[in-house]
N, C-alpha and C positions, 0 to 999 in steps of 0.2 A: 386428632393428630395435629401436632405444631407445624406449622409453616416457616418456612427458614429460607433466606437467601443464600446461593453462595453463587460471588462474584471473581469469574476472573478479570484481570488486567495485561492485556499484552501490551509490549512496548518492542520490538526491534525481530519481534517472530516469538520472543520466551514471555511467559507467562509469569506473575507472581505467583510464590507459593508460602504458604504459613505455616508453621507447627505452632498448634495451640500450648495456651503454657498452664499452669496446674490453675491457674483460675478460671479457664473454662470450663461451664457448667458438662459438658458431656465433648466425649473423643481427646480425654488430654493427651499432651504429646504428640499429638497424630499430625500429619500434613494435608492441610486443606487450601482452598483458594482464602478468597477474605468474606466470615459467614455470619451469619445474625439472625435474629429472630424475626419476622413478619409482624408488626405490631398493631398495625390497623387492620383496612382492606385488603385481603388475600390479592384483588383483581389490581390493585395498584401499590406490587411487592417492587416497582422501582423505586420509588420512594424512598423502602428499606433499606434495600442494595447502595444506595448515596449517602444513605445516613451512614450504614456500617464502612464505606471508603472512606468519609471523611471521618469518621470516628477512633478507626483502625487503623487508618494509613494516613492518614491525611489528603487524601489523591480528591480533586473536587476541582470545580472553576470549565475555565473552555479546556483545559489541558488535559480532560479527561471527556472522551466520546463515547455513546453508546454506542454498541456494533450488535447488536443479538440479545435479543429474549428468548429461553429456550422453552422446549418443551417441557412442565415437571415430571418428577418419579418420586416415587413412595419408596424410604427407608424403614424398615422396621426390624431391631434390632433389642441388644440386651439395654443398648443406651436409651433407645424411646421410640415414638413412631412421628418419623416427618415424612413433610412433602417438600421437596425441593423445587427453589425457584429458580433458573441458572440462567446466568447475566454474563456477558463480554464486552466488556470495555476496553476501548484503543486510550492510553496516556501517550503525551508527548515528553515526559519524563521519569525519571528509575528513581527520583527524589522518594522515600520512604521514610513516613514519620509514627512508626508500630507504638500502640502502645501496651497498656499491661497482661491484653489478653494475648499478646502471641510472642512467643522464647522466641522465635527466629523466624526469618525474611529469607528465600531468595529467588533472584531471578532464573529460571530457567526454562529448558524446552518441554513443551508439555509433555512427552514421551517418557518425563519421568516420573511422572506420576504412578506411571506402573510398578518401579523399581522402592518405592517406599509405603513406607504404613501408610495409608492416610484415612482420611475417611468415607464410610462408605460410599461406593461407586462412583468414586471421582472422575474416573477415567470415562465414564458415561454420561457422567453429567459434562464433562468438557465434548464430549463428541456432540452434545445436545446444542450447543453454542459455536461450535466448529466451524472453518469454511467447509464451503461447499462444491460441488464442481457449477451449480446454477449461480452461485455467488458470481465465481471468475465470470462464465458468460454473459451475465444480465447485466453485473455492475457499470454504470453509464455517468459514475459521482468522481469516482477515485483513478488516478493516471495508472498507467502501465505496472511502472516502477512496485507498487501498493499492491497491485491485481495477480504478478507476477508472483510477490512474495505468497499469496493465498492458494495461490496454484499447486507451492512447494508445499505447502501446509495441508495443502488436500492428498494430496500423492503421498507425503510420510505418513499420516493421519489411514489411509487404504493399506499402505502398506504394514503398518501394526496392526493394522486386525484381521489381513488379508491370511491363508493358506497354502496358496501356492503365487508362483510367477505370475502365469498370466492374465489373472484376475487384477492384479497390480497395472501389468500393461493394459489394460482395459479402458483404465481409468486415467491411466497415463494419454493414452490415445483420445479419450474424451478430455481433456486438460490441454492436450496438444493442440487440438481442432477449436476449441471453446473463444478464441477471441482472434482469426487471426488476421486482425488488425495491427495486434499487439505482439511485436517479433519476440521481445523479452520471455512471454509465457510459453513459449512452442523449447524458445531457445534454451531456458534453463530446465522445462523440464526432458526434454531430448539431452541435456548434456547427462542428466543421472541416469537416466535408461538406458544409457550408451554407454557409460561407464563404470556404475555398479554390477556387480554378480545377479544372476538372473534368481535369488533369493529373495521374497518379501522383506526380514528385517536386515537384507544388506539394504534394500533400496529404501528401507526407512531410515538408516544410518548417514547414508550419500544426501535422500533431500534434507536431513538437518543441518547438515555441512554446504548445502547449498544453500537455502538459506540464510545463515552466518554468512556464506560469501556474498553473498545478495545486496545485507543492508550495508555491506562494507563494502561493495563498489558504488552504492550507491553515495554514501559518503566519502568516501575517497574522488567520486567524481563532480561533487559538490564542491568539494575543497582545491579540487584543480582552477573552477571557477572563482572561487574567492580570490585565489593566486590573481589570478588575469583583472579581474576587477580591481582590487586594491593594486596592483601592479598600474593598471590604467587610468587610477586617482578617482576612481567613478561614487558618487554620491548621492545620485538616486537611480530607480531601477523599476524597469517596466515590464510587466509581465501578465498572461493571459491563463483563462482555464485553471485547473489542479494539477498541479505537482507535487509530489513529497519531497522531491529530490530539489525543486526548485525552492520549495519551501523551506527545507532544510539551507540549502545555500542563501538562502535570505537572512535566516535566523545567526546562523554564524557570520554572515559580510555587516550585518548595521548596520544600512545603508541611512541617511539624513531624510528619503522620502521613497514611498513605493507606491505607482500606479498600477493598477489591478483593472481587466476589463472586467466586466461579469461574465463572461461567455454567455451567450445566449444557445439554445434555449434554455438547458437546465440552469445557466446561471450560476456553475461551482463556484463561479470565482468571487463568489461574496463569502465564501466560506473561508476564503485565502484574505482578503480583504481584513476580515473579524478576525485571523486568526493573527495576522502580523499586527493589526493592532493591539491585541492582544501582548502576543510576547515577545515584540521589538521595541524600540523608543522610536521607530521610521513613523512621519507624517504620514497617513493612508490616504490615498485618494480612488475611489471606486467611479470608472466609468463605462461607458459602453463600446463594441468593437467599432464602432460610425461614427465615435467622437476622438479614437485613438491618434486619428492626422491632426484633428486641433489641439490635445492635448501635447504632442509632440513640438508644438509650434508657443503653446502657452509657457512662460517663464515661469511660471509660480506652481507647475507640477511637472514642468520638459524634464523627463530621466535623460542620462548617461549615458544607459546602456538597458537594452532588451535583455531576458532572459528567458528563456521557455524551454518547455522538456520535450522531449519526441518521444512516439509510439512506436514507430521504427527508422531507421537510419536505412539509405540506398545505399550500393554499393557507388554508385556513379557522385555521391555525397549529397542527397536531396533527402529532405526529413519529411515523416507523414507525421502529422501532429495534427492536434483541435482546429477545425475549420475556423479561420479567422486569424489563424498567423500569418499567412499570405500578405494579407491586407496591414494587419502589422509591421511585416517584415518591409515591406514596400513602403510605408508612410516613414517607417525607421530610416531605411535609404535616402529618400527624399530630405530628410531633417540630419541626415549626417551623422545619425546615435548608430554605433553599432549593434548587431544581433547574436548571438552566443545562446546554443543551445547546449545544454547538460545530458548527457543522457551514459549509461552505462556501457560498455563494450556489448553486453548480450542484447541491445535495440538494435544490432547492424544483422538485417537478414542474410541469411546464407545465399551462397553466390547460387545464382541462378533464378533468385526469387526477388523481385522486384512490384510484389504488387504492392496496389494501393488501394487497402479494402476499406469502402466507404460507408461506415454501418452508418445508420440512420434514425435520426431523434424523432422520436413519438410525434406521428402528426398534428396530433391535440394540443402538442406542447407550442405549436408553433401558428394551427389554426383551429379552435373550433366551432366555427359558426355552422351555418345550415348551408351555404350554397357551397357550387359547384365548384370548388376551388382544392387546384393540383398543391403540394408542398413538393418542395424540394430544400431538404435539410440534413445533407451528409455530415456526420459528425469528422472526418479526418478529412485531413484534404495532401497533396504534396507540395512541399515548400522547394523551391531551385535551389539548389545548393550557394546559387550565384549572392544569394541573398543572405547565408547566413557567413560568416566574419568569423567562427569559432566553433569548434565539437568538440567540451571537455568531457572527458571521461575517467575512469580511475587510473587508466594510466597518461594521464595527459593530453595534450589537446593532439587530437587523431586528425592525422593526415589521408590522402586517397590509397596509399597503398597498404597502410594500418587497417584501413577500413579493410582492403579484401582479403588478407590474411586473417582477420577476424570474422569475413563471414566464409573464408574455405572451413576454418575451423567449426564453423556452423552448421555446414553442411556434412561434415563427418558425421556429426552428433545427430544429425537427422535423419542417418540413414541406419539406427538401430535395427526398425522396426521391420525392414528390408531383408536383415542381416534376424531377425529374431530375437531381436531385440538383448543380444549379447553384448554389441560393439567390438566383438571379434570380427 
C-alpha cells in the first residue's frame, strides 16, 4: 500500500480545501486538504506533509504551526490502496500560492467537507486531527481567546455526527465545565445551547456562526486597542504570556520596539517573542517577570504602554489573567506607562460569578529535585481593576456598567441547561 499525506491548514476556525486538477495522478477533480505521497520513512511522514505545503501552497516558515498528527486509515478503493497520514496545521496567514496540481483553493469550514465530492473519508480523516474536548482542558500554551475557539470546534464537530439533542448537550456540558478559569469557553458555548433549536445540525449551524463571531470580536477588539495606542502616540509595547488577540494587536499597531516576559514556568512568551520577531519590523526584547521593574526603568527597551489579554473580566472591573501581571501592572504604575487589556465582551463572567480559578503549573515544571519542598505556582491570579487604565473590546473600551449588561446577558445563556437546554 502507498502511504500519503494529507495536511490540513486552519487559519481563523476554516480549513483549506483543494480540488485536485486533471494532473493529479488519482481522485481528479475531487476535494481534498493538501495531499502527497510519503517518499521516504513512513514513521517520519512529517517531513512529507512540509514538503507538499510548501510545494503546493507555498504555506512554510514560523507562519505555519504544527497542531496534530492523527491517527492513520487505510483507503482502498478503484483508485488504489493507501494509508493515510493526517496532519493540522495552524497558519497565521490565507496567503495561497497553488500550484499545477490543484484547479481550486478555498478557505472554508470543515463541515463542508460533507456537502462535496472529495476524497475518500475526508471527513474522518479531519475528525482524526480535530480538537478535542481534552485539548480545551489540558491546554496550558495557548490563551483563552484560541482555547475558546476549539471549544466551538468541538461542539459543531459532536454535533455533525451526533443523533439526537442530548448527546450534543453532553458534550456541551463537558466544554462548559473543561476550563473554568476561562469565562470565554463556558460563555460562548452556553450562548449556542441557549440559542439554537434543541436539533444536532441546528447546533452544528449556530457553533459555526459562533465561531466566525469569535475571531471577529476578537479582531474587532484588537483594533479598538490599536485606536487608543496610535491615538496615545505609543511606540513600544510590553507584554506577558500568549495571546492571540494581543498578538494579533501587535501585528497590526507596529509598534518601534516589543518587551515580552517569558512567563515562567512554561515560558510561552518566548513563542510571542520568535514570533513578533518574526513578523513585525519591532526590536524584540525577551525578559523575565523579576526584571520587568528594571526593564520599565531602562531607556533602551522602557515601552509605552502594557498590553495583555485576560482569562476573564469581573464584574466589579478586576481581570484574572497569567500570574505575573500583578507585578507587571504595579511596576507599570510605579514607571507611569499605562496598562490596557484587550479582551473580548464574552471574557466578562456572568453576574453572579466572580471566581478566580487558580489552576496550577506542573510541580516539576517549577521544582524537581529530591527534597522536601512545597511549590506554590497558580497559573491566574486577579489583577484590581485599580491597575488597569483600559478594557478594549470589540465594542470599544468598556466601562463598569457595559461590563454588567454583558455578563446579565451571560447569565441568561447560562441558564440553558436549567431550562433543558432550549433557552426558552
Amino acid at each position: 500500500m502507498d502511504h500519503v499525506v494529507t495536511c490540513f491548514v486552519r487559519n481563523r476556525g476554516e480549513v483549506l480545501l483543494t480540488r485536485r486538477s486533471d494532473r493529479a495522478e488519482t481522485y481528479a477533480g475531487r476535494w481534498a486538504g493538501v495531499s502527497g505521497y510519503v517518499e521516504e520513512d513512513n514513521e517520519e511522514a512529517e517531513f512529507d506533509a512540509r514538503r507538499e505545503l510548501r510545494e503546493e501552497t507555498g504555506f512554510g516558515g514560523t507562519s505555519l504551526r504544527l497542531v496534530r498528527i492523527g491517527e492513520t486509515l487505510a483507503v482502498d478503493d478503484e483508485e488504489g490502496s493507501f494509508v493515510v497520514h493526517p496532519f493540522l496545521f495552524e497558519s497565521t496567514t490565507r496567503e495561497v500560492r497553488p500550484n499545477e496540481e490543484l484547479a481550486a483553493v478555498e478557505w472554508a469550514d470543515p463541515t463542508a467537507i460533507r456537502d462535496r465530492e472529495t476524497v475518500p473519508r475526508l471527513w474522518e480523516t479531519w475528525r482524526r486531527v480535530a480538537p478535542r474536548v481534552d485539548d480545551v482542558r489540558e491546554d496550558r500554551t495557548n490563551g483563552s481567546a484560541w482555547i475558546s475557539a476549539r471549544a466551538l470546534e468541538v461542539l459543531r464537530d459532536a454535533a455533525v455526527d451526533a443523533d439526537d439533542w442530548e448527546s450534543v448537550a453532553a458534550v456541551g456540558r463537558e466544554l462548559r465545565d473543561a476550563r473554568p478559569s476561562m469565562a470565554a469557553v463556558a460563555n460562548r458555548v452556553n450562548r449556542v445551547l441557549a440559542t439554537a433549536e434543541r436539533r444536532p445540525e441546528a447546533v452544528a449551524a449556530a457553533a459555526v456562526r459562533a465561531l466566525s463571531a469569535a475571531h471577529a470580536a476578537n479582531e474587532a477588539s484588537s483594533a479598538t486597542l490599536v485606536d487608543r495606542l496610535r491615538d496615545a502616540g505609543a511606540t513600544g509595547v510590553a507584554t506577558l504570556s500568549r495571546s492571540g488577540t494581543v498578538c494579533e494587536c501587535l501585528r497590526e499597531f507596529g509598534p518601534d520596539s516589543v518587551l515580552v516576559a517569558e512567563s515562567r514556568p512554561e515560558r510561552e512568551g518566548v513563542d510571542v517573542a520568535e514570533a513578533m520577531a518574526e513578523e513585525t519590523a519591532a526590536a524584540v526584547t525577551l525578559t523575565t517577570e523579576a526584571a520587568f521593574p528594571a526593564a520599565l526603568a531602562d531607556g533602551s527597551v522602557a515601552p509605552d504602554a502594557v498590553v495583555v489579554g485576560a482569562d476573564a473580566v469581573l464584574p466589579d472591573g478586576s481581570v484574572v489573567n497569567k500570574t505575573g501581571t500583578t507585578g507587571l501592572a504595579l511596576a507599570a504604575r510605579e514607571a507611569g506607562v499605562p496598562v490596557y487589556v484587550v479582551a473580548a465582551r464574552d471574557k466578562v463572567r456572568p453576574t453572579g460569578d466572580e471566581r478566580v480559578v487558580t489552576e496550577s503549573s506542573p510541580a516539576e515544571a517549577v521544582y524537581d529535585g529530591e527534597e522536601d519542598v512545597d511549590v506554590f505556582a497558580p497559573t491566574f491570579e486577579r489583577v484590581p481593576g485599580r491597575l488597569v487604565d483600559g478594557l478594549a473590546t470589540e465594542d470599544g473600551l468598556l466601562d463598569g456598567d457595559d461590563a454588567r449588561r454583558v455578563a446579565a446577558e451571560h447569565a441568561e445563556h447560562a441558564a440553558w441547561d436549567g431550562r433543558g437546554g432550549s433557552g426558552e
